[in-house]
C-alpha positions in Angstrom: 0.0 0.0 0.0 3.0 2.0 0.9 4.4 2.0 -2.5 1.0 2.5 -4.2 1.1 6.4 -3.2 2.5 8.4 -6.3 1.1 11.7 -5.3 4.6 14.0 -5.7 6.0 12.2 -8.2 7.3 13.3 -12.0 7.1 10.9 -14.6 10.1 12.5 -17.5 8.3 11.8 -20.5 8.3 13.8 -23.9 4.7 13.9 -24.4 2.5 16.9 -25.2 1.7 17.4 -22.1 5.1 17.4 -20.8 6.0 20.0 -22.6 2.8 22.9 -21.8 3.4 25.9 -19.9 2.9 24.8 -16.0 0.7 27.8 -16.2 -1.7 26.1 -18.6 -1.7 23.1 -16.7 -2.4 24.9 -13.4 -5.0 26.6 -14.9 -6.6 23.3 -16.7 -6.4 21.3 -13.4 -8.7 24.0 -11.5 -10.9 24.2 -14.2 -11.2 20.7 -14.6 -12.1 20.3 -11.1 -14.9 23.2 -11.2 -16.1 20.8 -14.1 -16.5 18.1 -12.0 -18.0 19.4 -9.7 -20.1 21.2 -11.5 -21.6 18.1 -13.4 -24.7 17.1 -12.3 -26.0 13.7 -14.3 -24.0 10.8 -15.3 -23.0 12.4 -19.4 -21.7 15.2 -18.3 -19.2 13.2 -16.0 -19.2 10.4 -18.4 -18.2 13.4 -21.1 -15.3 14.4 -18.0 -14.3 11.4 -17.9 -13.5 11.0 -21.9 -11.5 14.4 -21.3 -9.3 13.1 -18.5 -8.3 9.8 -20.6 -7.4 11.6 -24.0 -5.0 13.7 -21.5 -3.5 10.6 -19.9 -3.6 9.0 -23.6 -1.4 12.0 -24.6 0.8 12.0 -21.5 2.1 8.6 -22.3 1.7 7.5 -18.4 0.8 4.0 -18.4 -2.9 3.6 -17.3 -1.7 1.1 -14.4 0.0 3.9 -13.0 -2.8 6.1 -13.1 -4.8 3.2 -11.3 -2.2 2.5 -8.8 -2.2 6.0 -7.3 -6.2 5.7 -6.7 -5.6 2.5 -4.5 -4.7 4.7 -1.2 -8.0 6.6 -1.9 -9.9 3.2 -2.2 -11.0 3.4 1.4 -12.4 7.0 1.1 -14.1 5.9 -2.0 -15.8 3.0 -0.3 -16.9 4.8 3.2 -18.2 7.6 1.2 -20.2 4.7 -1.2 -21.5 3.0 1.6 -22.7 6.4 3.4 -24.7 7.3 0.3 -25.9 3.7 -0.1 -27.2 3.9 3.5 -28.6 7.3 3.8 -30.2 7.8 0.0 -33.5 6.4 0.0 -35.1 7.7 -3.6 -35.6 5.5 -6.5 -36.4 1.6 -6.0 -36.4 -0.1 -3.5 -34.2 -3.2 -4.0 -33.2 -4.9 -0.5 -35.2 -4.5 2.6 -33.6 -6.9 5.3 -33.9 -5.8 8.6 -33.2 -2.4 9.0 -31.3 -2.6 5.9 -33.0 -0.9 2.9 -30.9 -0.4 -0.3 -32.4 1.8 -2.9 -31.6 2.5 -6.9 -31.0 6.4 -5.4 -28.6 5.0 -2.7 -26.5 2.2 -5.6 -26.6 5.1 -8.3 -25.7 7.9 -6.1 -22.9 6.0 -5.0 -21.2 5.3 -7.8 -22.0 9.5 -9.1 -19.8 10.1 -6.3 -17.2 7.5 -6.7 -17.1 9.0 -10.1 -16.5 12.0 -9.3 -14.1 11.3 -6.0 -11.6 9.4 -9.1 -11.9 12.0 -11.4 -10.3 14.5 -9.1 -7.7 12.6 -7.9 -6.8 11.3 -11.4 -6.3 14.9 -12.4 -4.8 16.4 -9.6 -1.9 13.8 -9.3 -1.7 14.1 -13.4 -0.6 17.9 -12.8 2.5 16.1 -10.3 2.9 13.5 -12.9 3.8 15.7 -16.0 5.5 18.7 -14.1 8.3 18.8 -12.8 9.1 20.8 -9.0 11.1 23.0 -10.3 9.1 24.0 -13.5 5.7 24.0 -11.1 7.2 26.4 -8.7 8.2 29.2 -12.0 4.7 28.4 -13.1 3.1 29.4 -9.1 5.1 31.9 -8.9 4.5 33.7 -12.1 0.8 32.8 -11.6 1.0 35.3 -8.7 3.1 37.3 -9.9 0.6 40.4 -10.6 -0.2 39.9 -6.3 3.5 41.4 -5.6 2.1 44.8 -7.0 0.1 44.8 -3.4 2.4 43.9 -1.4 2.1 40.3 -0.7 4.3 38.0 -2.4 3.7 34.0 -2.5 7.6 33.1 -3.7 7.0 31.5 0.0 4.0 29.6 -0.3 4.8 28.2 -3.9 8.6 27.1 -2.4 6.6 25.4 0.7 4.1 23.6 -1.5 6.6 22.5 -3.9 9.2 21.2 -1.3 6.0 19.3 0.3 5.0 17.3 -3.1 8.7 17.2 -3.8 9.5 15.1 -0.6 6.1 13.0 -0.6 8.0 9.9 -2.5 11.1 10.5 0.0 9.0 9.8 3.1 7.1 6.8 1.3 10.4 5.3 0.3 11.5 6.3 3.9 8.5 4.7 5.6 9.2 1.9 3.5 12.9 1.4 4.8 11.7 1.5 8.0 9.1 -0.7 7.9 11.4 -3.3 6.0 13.9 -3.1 8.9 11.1 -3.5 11.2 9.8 -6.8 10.0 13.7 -7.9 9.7 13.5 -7.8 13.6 9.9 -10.2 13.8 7.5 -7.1 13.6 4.5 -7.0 12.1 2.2 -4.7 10.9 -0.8 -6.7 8.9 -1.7 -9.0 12.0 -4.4 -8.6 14.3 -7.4 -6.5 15.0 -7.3 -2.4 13.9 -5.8 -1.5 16.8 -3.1 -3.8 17.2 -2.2 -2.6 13.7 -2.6 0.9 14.4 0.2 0.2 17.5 2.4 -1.8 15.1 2.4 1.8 13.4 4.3 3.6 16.2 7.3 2.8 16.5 7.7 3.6 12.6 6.9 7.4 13.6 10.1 8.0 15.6 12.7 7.5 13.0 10.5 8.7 10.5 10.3 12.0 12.6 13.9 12.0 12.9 14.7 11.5 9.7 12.1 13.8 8.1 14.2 16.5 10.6 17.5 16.1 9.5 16.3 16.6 5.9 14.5 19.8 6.8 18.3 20.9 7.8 20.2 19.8 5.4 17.9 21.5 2.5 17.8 24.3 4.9 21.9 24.1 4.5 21.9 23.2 1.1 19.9 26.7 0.2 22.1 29.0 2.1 25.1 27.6 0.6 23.3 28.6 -2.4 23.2 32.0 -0.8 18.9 31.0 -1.4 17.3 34.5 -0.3 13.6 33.7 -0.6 13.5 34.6 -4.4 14.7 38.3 -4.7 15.6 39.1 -7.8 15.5 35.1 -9.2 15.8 34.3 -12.5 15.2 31.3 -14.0 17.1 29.4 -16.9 14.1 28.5 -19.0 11.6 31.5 -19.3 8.3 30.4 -19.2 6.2 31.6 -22.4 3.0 30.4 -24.1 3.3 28.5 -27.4 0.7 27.8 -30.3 0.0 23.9 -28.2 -1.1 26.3 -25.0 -3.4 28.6 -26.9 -4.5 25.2 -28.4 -4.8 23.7 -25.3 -6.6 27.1 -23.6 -9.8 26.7 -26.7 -10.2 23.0 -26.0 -10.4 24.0 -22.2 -13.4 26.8 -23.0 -15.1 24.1 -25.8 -14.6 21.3 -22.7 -16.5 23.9 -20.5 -19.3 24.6 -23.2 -20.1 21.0 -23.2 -20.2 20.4 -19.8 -22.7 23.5 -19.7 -24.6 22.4 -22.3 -24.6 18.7 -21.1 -25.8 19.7 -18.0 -28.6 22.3 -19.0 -30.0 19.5 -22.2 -29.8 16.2 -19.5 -31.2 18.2 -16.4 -30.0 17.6 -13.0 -29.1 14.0 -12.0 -31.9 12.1 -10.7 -31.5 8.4 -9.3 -35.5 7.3 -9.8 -35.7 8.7 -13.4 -31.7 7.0 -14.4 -32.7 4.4 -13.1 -36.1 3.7 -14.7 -34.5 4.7 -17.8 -32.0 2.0 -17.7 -34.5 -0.5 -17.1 
């Protein structure tokens, strides 16, 4: 499960993708997500979800990648699932055991929001995926680059985020280490009830702790060496600027919001008794 997490990571390939503005691809991934969750029946997802495999298709990340980084969230997916199954009660009713009633509104509403949960992690971790820190950081920073006129500059915020995704695989290959060495010495951490599991986690947290604090100092090190003075007057050696595939990319964006739009106002608002009944 460890392993699975790829959230942080940058996969080097010379894909399309690869090679757009970080800007464009900031600014796809938060209007992608509006998209999302702006859908509100099962084609205008469905019509989401064709978008977010032509950009995978075009990224040249292998799907089982893409896959592998939703198996963390596969918990999350399934509480959320089985909160909508028990708490929606429209549509049919299909199993009534005991207190137990399962409903077409419950089954259908469940898998909307599974949907939906996917979609936005698929996307978010594509933006990690196809950027690279150091080319995400130019692209935050001259995101908010017009904010500096009043005073508040982000050079601080977009260095703190990126160092975080930058050092997510470091941990997980850290935790990793440590849990190896762990079950070297007879521990075990898949045995038992939750609880025993949960304190088969902590002795992993010490060292972890430890050694998550003597990387802090030696990047902290590493940048004054650097004489690092929280980005005054930093240049970088690839200026960012928008080509003819990020214009390109910036009219399929406003054509992929049109048709969510018009998707949702032509198929109405989602409604579990009426999908179902229809697929029937």
């Amino acid at each position: 499960m460890i392993k699975d997490i790829t959230i942080g990571q940058y996969f080097p390939f010379n894909s399309v993708i690869h090679r757009l503005d970080p800007r464009t691809k900031l600014l796809f991934t938060v209007v992608f997500i509006i998209m999302v969750f702006a859908s509100n029946n099962f084609v205008s997802l469905f019509f989401n979800f064709l978008l977010s495999a032509v950009v995978i298709g075009l990224s040249k990340i292998p799907v089982k990648t893409v896959v592998k980084g939703l198996r963390p969230i596969l918990l999350v997916v399934i509480i959320t699932s089985v909160l909508q199954i028990a708490y929606v009660k429209t549509g049919v009713l299909l199993i009534d055991v005991w207190k137990i009633q399962i409903t077409s509104g419950g089954i259908l509403t469940a898998l909307f929001m599974a949907l939906r949960i996917s979609l936005l992690i698929v996307m978010s971790t594509m933006l990690t995926y196809t950027t690279s820190p150091t080319s995400l950081t130019n692209g935050l920073d001259k995101t908010f680059a017009p904010f500096k006129k009043i005073g508040i500059d982000f050079h601080t915020v977009t260095m703190i985020m990126t160092i975080a995704l930058r050092f997510i695989p470091t941990l997980i290959e850290e935790v990793d280490k440590i849990m190896s060495a762990q079950k070297s010495r007879g521990a075990s951490f898949d045995q038992g009830n939750i609880m025993k599991r949960a304190k088969a986690l902590i002795p992993l947290f010490i060292p972890l702790l430890f050694n998550s604090i003597r990387r802090a100092y030696e990047l902290a090190n590493a940048m004054t060496c650097r004489c690092y003075n929280g980005g005054v007057g930093k240049t970088t050696m690839n200026a960012l600027e928008f080509s003819t595939r990020d214009y390109m990319s910036l009219v399929v964006m406003a054509f992929s919001v049109a048709g969510v739009i018009v998707l949702n106002i032509f198929c109405g608002e989602y409604n579990a008794e009426f999908t179902f009944n229809l697929a029937i």
